[in-house]
N, C-alpha and C positions, 0 to 999 in steps of 0.2 A: 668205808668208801664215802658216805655219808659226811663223816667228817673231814676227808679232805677237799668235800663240795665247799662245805662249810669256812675252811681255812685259805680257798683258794677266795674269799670274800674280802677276806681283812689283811691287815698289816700290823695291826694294833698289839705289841709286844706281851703284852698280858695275856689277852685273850688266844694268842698264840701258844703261849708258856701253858696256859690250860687243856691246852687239845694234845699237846705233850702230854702234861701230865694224866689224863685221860687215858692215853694210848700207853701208856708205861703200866698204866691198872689193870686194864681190861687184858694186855700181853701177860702181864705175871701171874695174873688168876685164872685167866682161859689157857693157856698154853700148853700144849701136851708134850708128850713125848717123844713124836714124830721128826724123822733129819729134816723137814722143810719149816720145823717151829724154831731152830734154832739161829736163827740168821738174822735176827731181831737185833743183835748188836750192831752186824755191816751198813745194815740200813742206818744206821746212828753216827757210825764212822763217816758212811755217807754224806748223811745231812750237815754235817762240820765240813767236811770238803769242800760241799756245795758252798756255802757260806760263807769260807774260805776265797773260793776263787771268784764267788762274784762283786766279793770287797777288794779284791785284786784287781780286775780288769776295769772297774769303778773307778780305781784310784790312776791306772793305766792311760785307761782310752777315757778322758774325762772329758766335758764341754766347756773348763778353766769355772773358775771362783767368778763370780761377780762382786760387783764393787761393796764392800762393806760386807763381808763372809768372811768368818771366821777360818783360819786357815789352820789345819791338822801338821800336814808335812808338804813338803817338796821335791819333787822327783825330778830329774835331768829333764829337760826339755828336747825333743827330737822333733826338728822341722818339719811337715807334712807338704805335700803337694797343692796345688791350688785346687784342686778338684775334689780332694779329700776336706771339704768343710763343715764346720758343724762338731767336728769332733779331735779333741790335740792330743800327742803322745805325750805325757808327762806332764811337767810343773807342777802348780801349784793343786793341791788337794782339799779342799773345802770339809768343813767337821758334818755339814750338810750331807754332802754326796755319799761321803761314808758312813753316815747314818742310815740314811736312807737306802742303802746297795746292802745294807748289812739285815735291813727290815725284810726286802724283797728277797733275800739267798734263804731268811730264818721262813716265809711264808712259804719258799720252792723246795726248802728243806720240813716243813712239815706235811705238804704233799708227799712227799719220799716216805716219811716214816707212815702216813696212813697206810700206800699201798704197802709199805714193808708188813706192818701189820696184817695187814690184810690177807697178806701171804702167808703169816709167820701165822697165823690162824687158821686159814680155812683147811679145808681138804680137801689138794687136789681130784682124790678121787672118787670125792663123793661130788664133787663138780661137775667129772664127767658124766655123770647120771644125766645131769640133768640138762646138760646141751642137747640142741635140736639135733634130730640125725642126718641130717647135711654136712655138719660142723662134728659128726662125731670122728673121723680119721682127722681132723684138724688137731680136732680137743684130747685125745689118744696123745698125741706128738706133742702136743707141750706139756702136757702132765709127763711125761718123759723123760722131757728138757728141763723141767724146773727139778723133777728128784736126782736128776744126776751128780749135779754136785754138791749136795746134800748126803749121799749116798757115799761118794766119795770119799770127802772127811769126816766120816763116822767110818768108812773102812781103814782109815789111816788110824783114826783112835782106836780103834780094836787092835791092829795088829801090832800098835805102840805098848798098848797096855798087853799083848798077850806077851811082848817080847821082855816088858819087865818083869811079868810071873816068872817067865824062863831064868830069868837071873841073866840077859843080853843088855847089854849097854851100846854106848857109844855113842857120837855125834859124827856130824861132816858130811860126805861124801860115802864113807862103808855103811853110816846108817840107812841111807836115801838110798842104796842098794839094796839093802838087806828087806827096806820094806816096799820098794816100787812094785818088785817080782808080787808078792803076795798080796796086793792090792789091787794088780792088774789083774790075777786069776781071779780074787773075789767078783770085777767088775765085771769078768768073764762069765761066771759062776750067775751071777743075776741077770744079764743079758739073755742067759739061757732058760732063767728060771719065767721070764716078761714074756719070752718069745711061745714057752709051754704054755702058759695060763694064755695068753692071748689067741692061741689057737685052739686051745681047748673051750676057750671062749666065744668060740665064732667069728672072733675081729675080720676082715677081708670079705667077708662074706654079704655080698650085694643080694638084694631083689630083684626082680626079671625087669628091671628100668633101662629102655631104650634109649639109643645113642640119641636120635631127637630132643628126649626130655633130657640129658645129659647136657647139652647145647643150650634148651630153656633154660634150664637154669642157672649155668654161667652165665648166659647173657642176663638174667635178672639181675642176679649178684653184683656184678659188673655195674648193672645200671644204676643198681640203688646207690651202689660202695659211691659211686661219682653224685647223685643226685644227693646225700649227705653231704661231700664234701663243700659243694655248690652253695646250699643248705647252709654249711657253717662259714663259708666265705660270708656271703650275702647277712650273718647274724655281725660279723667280726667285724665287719666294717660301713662306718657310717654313711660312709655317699651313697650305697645300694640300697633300693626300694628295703621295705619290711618285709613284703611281699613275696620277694628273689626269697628270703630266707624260710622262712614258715614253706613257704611251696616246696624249695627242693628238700627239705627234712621231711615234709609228709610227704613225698611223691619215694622220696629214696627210701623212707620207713616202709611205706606199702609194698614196693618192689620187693626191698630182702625179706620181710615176709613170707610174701611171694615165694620168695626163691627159697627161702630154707624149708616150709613145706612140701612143697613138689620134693625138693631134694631129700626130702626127709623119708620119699614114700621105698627109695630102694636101697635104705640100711633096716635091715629089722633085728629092733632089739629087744632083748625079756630083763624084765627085772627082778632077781633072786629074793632079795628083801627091798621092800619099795622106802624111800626115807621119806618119811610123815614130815608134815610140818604143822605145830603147835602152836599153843600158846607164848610158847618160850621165844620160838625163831620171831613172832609176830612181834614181842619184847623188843628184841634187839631192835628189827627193822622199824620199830617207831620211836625205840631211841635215838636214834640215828636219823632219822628221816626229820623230826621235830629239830633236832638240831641246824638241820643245812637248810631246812624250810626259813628257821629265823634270821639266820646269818644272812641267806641270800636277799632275802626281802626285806633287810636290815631294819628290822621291828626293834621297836624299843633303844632307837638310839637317834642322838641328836649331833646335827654338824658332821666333823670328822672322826666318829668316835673309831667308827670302825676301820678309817684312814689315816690316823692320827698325821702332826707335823712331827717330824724326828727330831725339833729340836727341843719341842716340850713334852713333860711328863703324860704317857698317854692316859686318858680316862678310864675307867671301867662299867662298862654299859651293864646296867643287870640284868635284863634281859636274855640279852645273849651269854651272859654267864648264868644263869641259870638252863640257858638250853644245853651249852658243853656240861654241863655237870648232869643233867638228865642221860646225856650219852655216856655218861660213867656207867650207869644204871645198867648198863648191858652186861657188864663184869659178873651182876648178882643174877639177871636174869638167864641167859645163855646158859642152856644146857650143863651139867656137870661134866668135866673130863674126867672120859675113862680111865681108871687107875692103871698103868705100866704091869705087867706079872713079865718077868725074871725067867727064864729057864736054864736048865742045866747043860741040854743039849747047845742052849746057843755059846757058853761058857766053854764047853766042849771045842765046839769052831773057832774060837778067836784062838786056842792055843793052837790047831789044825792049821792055821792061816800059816803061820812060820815055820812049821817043820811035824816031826810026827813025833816029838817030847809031851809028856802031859804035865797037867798043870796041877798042882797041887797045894 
């Protein structure tokens, strides 16, 4: 996350290509074996979409060449309304515009891949540990939403591969039959297994917190949620005091505070084994931290390094390449992942998924 503070700084094609390369290290050597680690490629597909369509609508909805621009291509021209100014459908395509549309998709497409990483990393549920307990029936329901479909295409890969042990074939429509049925029980089967441990768990189970403080709290919530918003208006835009901004981000920080305290006092929770944080986690987060600190306060770079023009070769600031590469560093520091162990019983269920043949 860190580094996509970091990426949301620059445009500079290089130092982009690094925080890529970066996130491709730390995903291949941190990744485990978890259905929410493997999604790391969609995020990828992504990022070329992205990229994709904002060199599209670029080329599209353009503001015409100016005099002495090099010209890419030519598109139909489509007359616009008088009111509609400032921006043409078509014509001419400048090598500029498309440079430049193509820098900004690659900078909104490396946003993409950190959070993807990010995802494809962390653990959900060891996340939820460590939410406020206000936020803990929130943070329950998306740790839910995010392993669903996760969950799903590793039950399609099981009951694909248990259908090959059987010696079943087939494509089309009889295949997509043959495995909808037993994918749906599986997802049936885990529903039931989320809903046991969660009650066995405690989940639902409030503290003696009165409707009054029930009401305090929304209303905090509420206040702050807007007093940020306010907050980042008043940051985003220039004609508003300094003031408007810094005020409603401390006023709206204090509030959810505020509110996720109090709120926090009628969920009570225990923790079985508590997750330490070491030397190692401390690693990461000043890999990471050192990284977005120099980017944003764009140390160690002159002119446009970190904005380059699209139509010359951009520089390479060392600085800030030496900061993405420190964020490499996280790959060696970050904890080991746990090795995967195999069992027999779960071999057992993938052939159980299809029918009641055994596998052999």
């Amino acid at each position: 996350m860190a580094l996509a503070t970091a990426a949301s700084r620059t445009t500079n094609p290089l130092l982009l290509l690094l925080i890529f390369a970066v996130l491709g290290l730390v995903v291949t050597l941190r990744r485990t074996d978890a259905p929410w680690a493997r999604g790391y490629r969609f995020y990828l597909i992504m990022a070329l979409v992205v990229i994709v369509i904002r060199v599209v609508f670029r080329a599209v909805f353009s503001s015409g060449a100016a005099p002495g621009q090099a010209i890419l291509f030519r598109l139909p021209h489509l007359p616009a309304p008088s009111w509609y100014t400032g921006v043409q459908i078509g014509g001419p395509v400048p090598v500029a515009g498309v440079l430049s549309a193509t820098l900004d998709g690659a900078r909104l497409a490396c946003l993409l891949c950190c959070i993807g990483a990010a995802n494809t990393l962390a653990n959900p549920k060891r996340a939820l540990r460590v939410l406020p307990g206000a936020l803990n029936e929130l943070g329950v329901a998306v740790t839910v939403a995010l392993s669903v479909a996760p969950q799903l295409v590793e039950s399609v890969q099981r009951v694909r591969r248990a259908r090959r042990l059987r010696g079943a074939g087939g494509r089309g429509l009889r295949a997509v039959r043959a495995i909808a049925v037993p994918v749906l029980h599986d997802a049936l089967d885990r529903s039931l297994l989320l809903a046991a441990g969660m009650d066995s768990r405690g989940y639902g189970r409030t503290g003696g917190a009165t409707r009054a403080s029930r009401r305090v709290t929304a209303a905090l919530m509420l206040t702050g949620l807007a007093g940020l918003c306010a907050g980042a208006y008043g940051l985003l835009d220039a004609s508003m005091p300094r003031g408007v901004g810094f005020g409603g981000f401390g006023v709206g920080t204090l509030l959810c505070v505020a509110g996720l305290a109090l709120g926090g006092r009628r969920v009570a929770r225990t923790r079985y084994r508590p997750d330490p944080w070491r030397w190692p986690e401390w690693a990461v987060t000043g890999c990471g931290v050192a990284c977005a600190v120099v980017l944003s306060a764009g140390l160690g770079t002159t002119g446009g390094a970190l904005t380059p023009d699209p139509l010359s070769w951009p520089p390479l600031p060392l600085l800030p390449t030496l900061a993405i590469l420190v964020a490499a560093l996280a790959a060696v520091a970050a904890p080991p992942v746990p090795g995967s162990v195999s069992s027999v019983p779960a071999v057992a269920r993938e052939a159980a998924l299809t029918g009641s043949g055994a596998v052999r």
